[in-house]
C-alpha positions in Angstrom: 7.0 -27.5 76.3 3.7 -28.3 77.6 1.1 -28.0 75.2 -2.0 -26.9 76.7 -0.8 -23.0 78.0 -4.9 -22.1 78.6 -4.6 -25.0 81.8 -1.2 -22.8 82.8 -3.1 -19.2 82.2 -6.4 -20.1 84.2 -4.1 -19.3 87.5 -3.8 -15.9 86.2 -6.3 -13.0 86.0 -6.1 -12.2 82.8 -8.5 -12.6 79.7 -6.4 -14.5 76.7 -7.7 -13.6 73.5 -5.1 -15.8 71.5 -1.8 -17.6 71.9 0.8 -18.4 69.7 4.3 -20.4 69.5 7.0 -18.3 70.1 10.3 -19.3 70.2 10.7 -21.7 73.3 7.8 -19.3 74.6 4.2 -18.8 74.4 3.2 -15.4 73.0 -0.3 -14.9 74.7 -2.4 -11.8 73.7 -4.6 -10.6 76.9 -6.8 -7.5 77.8 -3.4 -6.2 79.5 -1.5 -6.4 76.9 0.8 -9.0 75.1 2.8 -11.6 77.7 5.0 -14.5 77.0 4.7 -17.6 78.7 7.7 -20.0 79.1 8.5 -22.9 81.0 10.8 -22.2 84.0 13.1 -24.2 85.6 14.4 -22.4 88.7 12.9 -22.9 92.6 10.4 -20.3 93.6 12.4 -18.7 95.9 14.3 -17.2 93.3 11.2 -16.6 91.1 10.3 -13.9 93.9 13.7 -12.4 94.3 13.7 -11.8 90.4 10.3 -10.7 90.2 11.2 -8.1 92.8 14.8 -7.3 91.2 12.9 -6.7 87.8 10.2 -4.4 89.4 12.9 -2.3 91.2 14.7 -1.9 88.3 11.2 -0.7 86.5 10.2 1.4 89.2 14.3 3.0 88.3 13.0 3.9 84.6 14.3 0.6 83.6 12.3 -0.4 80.4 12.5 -4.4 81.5 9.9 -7.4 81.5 8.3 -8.0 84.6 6.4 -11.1 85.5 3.2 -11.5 85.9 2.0 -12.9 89.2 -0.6 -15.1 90.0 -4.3 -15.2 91.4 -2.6 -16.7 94.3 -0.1 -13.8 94.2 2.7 -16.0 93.0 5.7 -15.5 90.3 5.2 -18.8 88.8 2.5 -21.1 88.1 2.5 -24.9 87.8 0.5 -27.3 85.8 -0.8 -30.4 86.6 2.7 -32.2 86.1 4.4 -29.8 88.4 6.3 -28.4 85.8 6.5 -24.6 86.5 6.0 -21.6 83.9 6.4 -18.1 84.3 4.2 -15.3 82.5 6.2 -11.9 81.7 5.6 -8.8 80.1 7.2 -8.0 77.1 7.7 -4.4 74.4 6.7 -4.5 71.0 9.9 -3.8 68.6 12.4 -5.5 66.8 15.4 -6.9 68.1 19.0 -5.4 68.6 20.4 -5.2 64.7 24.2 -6.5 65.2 24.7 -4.5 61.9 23.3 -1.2 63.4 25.6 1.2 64.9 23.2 2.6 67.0 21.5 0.1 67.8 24.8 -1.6 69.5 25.9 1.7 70.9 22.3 2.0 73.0 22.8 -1.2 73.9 26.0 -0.6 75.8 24.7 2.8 77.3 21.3 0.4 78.7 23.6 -2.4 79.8 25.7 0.1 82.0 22.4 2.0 83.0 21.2 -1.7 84.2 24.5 -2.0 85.8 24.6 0.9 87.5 20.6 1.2 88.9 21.1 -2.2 90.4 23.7 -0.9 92.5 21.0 0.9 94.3 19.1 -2.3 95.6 19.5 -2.2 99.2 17.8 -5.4 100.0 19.6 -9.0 101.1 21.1 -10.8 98.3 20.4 -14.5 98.8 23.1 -17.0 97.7 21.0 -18.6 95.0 21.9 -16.3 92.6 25.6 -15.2 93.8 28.2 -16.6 91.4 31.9 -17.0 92.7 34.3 -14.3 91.7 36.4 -16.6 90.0 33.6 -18.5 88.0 34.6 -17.0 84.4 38.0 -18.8 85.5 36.5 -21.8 86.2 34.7 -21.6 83.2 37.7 -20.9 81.0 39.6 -23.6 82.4 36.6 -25.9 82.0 36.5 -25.0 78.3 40.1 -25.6 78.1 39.9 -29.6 79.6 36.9 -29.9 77.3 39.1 -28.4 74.4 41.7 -31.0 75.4 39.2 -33.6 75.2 38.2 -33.0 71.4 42.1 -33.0 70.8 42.6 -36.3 72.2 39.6 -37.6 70.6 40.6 -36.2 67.1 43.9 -37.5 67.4 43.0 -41.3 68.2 41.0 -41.3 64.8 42.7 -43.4 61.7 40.9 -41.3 58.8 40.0 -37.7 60.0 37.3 -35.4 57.8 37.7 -32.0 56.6 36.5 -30.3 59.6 38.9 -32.9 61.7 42.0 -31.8 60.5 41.5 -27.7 60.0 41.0 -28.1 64.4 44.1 -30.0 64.2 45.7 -27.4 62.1 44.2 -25.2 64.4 44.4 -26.3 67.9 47.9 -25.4 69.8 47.2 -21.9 68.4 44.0 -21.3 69.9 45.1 -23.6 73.1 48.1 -21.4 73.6 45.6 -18.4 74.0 43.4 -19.7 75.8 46.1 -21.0 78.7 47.6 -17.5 78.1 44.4 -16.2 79.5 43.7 -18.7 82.5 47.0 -18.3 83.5 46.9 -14.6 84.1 42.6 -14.6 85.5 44.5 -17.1 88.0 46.6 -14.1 89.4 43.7 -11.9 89.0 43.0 -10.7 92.8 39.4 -9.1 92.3 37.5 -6.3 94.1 34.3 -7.2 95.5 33.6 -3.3 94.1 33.4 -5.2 90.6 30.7 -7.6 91.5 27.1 -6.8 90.6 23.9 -7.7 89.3 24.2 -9.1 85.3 21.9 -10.2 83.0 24.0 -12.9 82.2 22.8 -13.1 79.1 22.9 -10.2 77.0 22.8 -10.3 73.4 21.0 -8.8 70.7 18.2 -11.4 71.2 17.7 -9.7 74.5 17.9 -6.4 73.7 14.4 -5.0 72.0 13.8 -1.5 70.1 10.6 -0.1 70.1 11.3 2.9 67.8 14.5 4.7 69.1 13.7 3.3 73.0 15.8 -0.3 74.5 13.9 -2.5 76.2 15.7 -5.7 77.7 14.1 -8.9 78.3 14.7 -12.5 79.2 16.4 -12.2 82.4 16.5 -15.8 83.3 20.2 -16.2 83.7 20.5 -13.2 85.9 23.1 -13.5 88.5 25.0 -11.5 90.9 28.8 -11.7 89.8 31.4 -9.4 88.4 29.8 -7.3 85.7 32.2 -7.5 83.3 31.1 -10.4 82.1 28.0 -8.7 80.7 29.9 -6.4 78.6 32.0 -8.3 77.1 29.7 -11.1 76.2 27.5 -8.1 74.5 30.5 -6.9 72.9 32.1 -10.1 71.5 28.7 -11.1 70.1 29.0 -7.7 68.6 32.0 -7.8 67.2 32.4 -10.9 65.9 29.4 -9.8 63.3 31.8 -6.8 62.8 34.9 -8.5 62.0 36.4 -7.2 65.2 36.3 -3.7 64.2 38.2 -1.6 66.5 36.4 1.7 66.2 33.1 0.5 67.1 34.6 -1.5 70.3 36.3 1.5 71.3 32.9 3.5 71.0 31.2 0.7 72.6 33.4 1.3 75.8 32.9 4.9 75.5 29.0 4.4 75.3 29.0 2.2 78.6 32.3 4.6 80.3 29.9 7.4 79.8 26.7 6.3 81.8 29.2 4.3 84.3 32.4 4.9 85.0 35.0 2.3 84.2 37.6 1.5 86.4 41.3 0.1 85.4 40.9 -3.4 86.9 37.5 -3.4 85.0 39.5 -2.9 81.7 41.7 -5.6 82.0 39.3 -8.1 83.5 37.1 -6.9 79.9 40.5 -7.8 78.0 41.1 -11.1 80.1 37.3 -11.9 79.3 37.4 -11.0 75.1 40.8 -12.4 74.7 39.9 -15.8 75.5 39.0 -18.0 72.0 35.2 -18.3 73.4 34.2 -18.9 69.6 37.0 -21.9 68.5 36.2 -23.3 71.6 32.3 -23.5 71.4 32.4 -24.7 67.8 34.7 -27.8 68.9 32.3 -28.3 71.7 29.3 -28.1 69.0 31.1 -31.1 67.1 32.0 -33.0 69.8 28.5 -33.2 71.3 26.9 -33.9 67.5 26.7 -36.6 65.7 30.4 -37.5 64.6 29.8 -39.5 61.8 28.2 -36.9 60.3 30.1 -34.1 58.8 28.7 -30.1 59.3 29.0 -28.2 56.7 28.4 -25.4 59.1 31.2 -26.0 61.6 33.4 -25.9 58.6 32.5 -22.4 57.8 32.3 -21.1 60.9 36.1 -22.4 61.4 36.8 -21.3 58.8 34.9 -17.6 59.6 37.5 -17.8 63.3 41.0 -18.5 61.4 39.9 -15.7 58.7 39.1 -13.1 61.4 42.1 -14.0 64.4 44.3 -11.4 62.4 41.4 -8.2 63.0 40.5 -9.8 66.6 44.2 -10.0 67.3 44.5 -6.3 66.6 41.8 -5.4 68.6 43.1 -6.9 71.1 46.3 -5.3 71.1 44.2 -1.7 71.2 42.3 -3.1 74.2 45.5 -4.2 76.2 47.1 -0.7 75.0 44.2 1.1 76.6 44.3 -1.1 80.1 47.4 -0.4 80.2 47.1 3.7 79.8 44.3 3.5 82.3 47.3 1.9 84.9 
């Protein structure tokens, strides 16, 4: 990232009393208040359409970042490289504990509350930030060639290491899935009532508390697609720090089903989404974009952390289908 942020905050008006590396950000204490700065990499057009989404959502008793416009009136600013940066406002707090119960729980009640308020944006919705209705499809089946890939890769190799032949061990068993669920998002015929505004990214890293109160930040992966997407990226994230635990998944779906109503279709497209291997497939993607020659102790363990906890996510599984299937 650039690193001379005072050129960047000169465009705004704003006194900056200190800055400080964040992560990928610059944390910039001003007489308004704390801001981060980070480099951003989208056009302007949709700089203004998000600075508008995030101050509807606000002015809907959202607690969400907005950004910080210009002298010039403008949601990003540019240095003398033309690389462009945005300033946003951000809540003091800690972030979403994947350990805390209530913590989680709040998070699906604000996800669903984010959901649902954005409903109520009556203004155009430019294509820029439209996703196709089948683009977790796409994105499954892209993850499965690229699965393929580390297969055939593996398998040409004379001497294999340890983490080699546990994915070999591994691999038609997680494939099989992961076709399993491509196959059936292929016969999927979705409702255009399921697409939405989404985060797109919403994790605990997102997700701030200050005191008891959710605050949700970084929005720079927003899109307009189905919704389910958000939930159950939130809730495998969740989950998989929980070994899968059924209880809280089921209380995680009540927690969102209570501030928005959950339709059948929306079930089973959360099952479809949560059933596919996301975490085999983005370890073998990990390794197969690394250095090769040398061997990760840490892809080993986290393997070994998928094989040892398919059994509970298995079972989980099986309650969610059970409860798409009630909701038929």
């Amino acid at each position: 990232m650039y690193n001379r942020p005072e050129q960047v905050l000169e465009l705004y008006d704003l006194e900056i009393k200190s800055i400080a590396r964040g992560r990928r950000a610059y944390i910039c204490e001003t007489n308004c208040g704390t801001k981060i700065l980070k480099e951003y990499k989208g056009s302007m057009e949709r700089a203004e359409f998000l600075a508008e989404i995030l101050d509807f959502l606000k002015a809907h008793q959202l607690r969400v970042e907005t950004i910080v416009r210009t002298k010039e009136d403008e949601p990003a600013a540019k240095d003398n490289d033309d690389t462009k940066y945005m300033l946003c406002g951000t809540f003091e707090g800690v972030e979403c504990d994947t350990k805390n119960r209530d913590h989680i729980l709040a998070g699906a009640r604000e996800l669903a509350r984010l959901h649902l308020v954005s409903r109520e944006y009556q203004g155009d919705i430019p294509e820029f930030v439209k996703s196709e209705p089948d683009a977790m499809l796409w994105l499954y089946e892209k993850h499965n060639r690229e699965l393929n890939k580390v297969k055939n890769y593996i398998r040409t190799k004379k001497k294999k290491n340890e983490f080699e032949v546990r994915f070999m061990e591994q691999y038609h068993y997680f494939m099989e899935k992961a076709k399993e669920v491509t196959d059936l998002l292929a016969m999927q015929k979705l409702d255009a009532g399921l697409v939405g505004f989404c985060h797109g990214d919403y994790n605990q890293h997102n997700l701030l508390f200050e005191k008891s109160e959710a605050a949700i930040v970084r929005f720079d992966a927003f899109s307009y697609q189905v919704q389910m997407a958000d939930l159950a990226n939130f809730m495998r994230k969740m989950l998989e720090k929980q070994n899968w635990n059924c209880g809280l998944a089921l209380d995680m779906i009540r927690a969102y089903d209570k501030e928005r109503k959950l339709g059948e279709e929306e079930i089973r497209l959360l099952y479809l989404y949560l059933a596919y291997p996301e975490k085999f497939w983005k370890i073998a993607n990990h390794y197969y974009n690394s250095h090769k020659a040398w061997l990760s102790g840490r892809d080993i363990e986290k393997l070994g952390k998928v094989v040892e906890q398919e059994k509970a996510r298995s079972e989980f599984l099986e309650m969610l289908f059970r409860l798409a299937k009630v909701m038929e």
